[in-house]
C-alpha positions as CSV (number, residue, x, y, z in Angstrom):
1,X,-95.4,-125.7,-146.4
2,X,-94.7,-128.3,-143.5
3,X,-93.7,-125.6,-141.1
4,X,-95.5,-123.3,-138.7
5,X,-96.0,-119.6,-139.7
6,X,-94.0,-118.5,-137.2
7,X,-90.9,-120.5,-138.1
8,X,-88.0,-117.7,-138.7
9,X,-85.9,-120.1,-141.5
10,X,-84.6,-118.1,-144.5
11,X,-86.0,-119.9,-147.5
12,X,-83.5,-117.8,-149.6
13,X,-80.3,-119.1,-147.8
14,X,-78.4,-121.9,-148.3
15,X,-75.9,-122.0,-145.4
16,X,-77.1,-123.1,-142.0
17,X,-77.3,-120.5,-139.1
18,X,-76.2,-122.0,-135.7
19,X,-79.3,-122.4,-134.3
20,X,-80.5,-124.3,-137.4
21,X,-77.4,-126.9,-136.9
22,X,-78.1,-127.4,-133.4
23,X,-81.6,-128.4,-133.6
24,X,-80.4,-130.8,-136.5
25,X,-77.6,-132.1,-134.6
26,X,-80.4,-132.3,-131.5
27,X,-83.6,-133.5,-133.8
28,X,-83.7,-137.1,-133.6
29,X,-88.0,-136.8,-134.5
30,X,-88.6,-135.7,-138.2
31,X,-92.3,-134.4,-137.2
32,X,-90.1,-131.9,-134.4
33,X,-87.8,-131.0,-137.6
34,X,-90.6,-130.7,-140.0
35,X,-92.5,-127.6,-137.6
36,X,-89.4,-125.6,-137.5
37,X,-88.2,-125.5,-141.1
38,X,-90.0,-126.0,-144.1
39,X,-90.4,-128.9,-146.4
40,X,-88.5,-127.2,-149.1
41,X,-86.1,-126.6,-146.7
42,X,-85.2,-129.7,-145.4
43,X,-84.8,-130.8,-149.1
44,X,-81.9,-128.5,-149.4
45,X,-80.1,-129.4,-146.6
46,X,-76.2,-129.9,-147.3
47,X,-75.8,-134.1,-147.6
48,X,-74.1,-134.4,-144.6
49,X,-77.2,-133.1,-142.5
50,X,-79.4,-135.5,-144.4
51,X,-77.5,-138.6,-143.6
52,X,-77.4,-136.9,-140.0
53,X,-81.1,-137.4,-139.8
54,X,-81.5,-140.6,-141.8
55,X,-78.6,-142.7,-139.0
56,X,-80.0,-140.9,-135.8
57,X,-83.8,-140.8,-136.6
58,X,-86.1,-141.8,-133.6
59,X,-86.3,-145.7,-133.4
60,X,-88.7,-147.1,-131.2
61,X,-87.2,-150.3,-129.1
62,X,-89.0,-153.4,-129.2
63,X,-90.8,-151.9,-125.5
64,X,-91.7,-148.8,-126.9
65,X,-95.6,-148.7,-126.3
66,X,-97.7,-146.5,-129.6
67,X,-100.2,-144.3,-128.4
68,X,-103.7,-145.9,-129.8
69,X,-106.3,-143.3,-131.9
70,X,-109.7,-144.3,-132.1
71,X,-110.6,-144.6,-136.0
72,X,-113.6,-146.3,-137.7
73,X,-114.9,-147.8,-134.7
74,X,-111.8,-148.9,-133.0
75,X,-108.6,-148.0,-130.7
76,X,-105.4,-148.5,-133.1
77,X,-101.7,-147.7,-133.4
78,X,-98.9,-147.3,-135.1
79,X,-96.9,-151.0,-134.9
80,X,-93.6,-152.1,-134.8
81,X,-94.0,-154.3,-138.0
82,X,-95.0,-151.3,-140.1
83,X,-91.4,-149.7,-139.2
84,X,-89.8,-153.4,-140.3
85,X,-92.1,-154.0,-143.0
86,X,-91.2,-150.7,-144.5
87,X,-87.8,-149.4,-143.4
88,X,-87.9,-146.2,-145.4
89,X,-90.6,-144.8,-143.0
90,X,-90.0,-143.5,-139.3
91,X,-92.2,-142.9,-136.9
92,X,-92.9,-139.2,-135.0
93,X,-93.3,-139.3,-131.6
94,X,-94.3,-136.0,-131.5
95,X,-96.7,-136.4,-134.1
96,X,-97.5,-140.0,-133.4
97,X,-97.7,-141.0,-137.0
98,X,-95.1,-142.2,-140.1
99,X,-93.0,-139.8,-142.4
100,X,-91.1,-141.4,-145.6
101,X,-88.1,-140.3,-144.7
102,X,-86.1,-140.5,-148.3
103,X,-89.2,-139.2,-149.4
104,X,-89.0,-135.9,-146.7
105,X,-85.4,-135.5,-147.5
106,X,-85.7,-136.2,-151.2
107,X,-88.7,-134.9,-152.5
108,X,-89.7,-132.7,-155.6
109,X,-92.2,-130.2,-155.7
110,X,-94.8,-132.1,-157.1
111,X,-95.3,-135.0,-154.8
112,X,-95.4,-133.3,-151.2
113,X,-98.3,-134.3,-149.1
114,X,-99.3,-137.4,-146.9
115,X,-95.9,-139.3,-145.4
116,X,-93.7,-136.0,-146.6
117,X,-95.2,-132.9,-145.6
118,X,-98.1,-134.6,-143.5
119,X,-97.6,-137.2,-141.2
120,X,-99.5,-140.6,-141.5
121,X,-101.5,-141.8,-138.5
122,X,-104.6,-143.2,-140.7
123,X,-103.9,-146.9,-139.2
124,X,-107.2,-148.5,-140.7
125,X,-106.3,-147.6,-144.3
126,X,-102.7,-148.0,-143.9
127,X,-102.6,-151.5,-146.2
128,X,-103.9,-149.2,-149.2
129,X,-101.9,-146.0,-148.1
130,X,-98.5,-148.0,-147.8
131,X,-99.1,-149.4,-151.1
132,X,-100.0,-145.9,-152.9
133,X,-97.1,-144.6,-151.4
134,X,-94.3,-147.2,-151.8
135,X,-95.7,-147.8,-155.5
136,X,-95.0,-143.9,-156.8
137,X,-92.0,-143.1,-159.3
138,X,-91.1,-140.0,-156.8
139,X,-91.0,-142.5,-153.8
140,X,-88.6,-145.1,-155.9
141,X,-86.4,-142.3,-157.0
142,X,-86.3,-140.5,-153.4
143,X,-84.8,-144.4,-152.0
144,X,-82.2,-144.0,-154.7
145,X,-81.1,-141.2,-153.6
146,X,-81.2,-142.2,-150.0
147,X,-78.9,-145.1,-151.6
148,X,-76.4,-143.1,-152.8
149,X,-76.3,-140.8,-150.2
150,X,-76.1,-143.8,-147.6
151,X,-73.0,-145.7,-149.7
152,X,-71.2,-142.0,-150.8
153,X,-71.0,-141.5,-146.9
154,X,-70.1,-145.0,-146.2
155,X,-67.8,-145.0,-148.8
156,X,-66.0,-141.3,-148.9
157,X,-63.2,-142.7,-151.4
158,X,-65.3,-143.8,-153.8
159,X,-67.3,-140.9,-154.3
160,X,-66.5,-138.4,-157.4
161,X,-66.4,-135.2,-156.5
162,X,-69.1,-132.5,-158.2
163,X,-67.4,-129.2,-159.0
């Protein structure tokens, strides 16, 4: 589970309490979301929420500065071309490190773990990690979700309605 012990989210409810659509509406950083509800939880969320978080997610402008870890010998950081390179990922300021986000909103029990329930910040391995990640079945099928939620919201009219 993603979130802190002490988070007070219902995993049995579906509806959203006030509180709980206030910090979505205010959550622009998916690490910040991530420690106040659980994984499982954020998977659930109504559609609307998660195309809420997928157009106002944290973007870092071309200024923004990453804070540098020192790994393997060296000061690194996160960089901007990792975010263009791979659009599907977002970075956590408050984490300082990458979450798939289609992954994080889309993902099935099975394949929680490093850019969905832990954030990445492992910059010397990323070239391997990105790969790993980007190459899984549960990674393609989270995008195509993200696709259709992206075009059904972009698109109302053409949506079919599920009763």
């Amino acid at each position: 589970m993603c979130a802190s012990s002490h988070s007070q989210v219902s995993l049995q409810s579906t509806s959203l309490t006030s509180i709980e659509t206030s910090l979505i509406n205010d959550c622009n950083d998916i690490g910040l979301l991530l420690h106040s509800f659980p994984q499982n939880r954020v998977r659930n969320l109504p559609a609307t929420y998660k195309y809420l978080l997928y157009s106002n997610h944290f973007k870092p402008s071309s200024s923004f500065k990453f804070p540098g870890r020192y790994s393997d010998g060296c000061n690194r950081a996160c960089q901007h071309k990792y975010l263009e390179e791979n659009p599907w990922f977002v970075y956590s300021k408050s984490e300082d490190g990458i979450f798939c986000l289609p992954c994080v909103l889309f993902a099935t029990k099975d394949n929680l773990g490093q850019f969905v329930c832990k954030t990445f910040h492992l910059w010397s391995k990323k070239s391997i990690k990105f790969s790993a990640h980007n190459s899984k079945q549960c990674h393609s099928i989270a995008l195509s979700r993200m696709d259709a939620l992206t075009s059904s919201m972009a698109h109302p009219e053409s949506s079919i309605e599920v009763i």
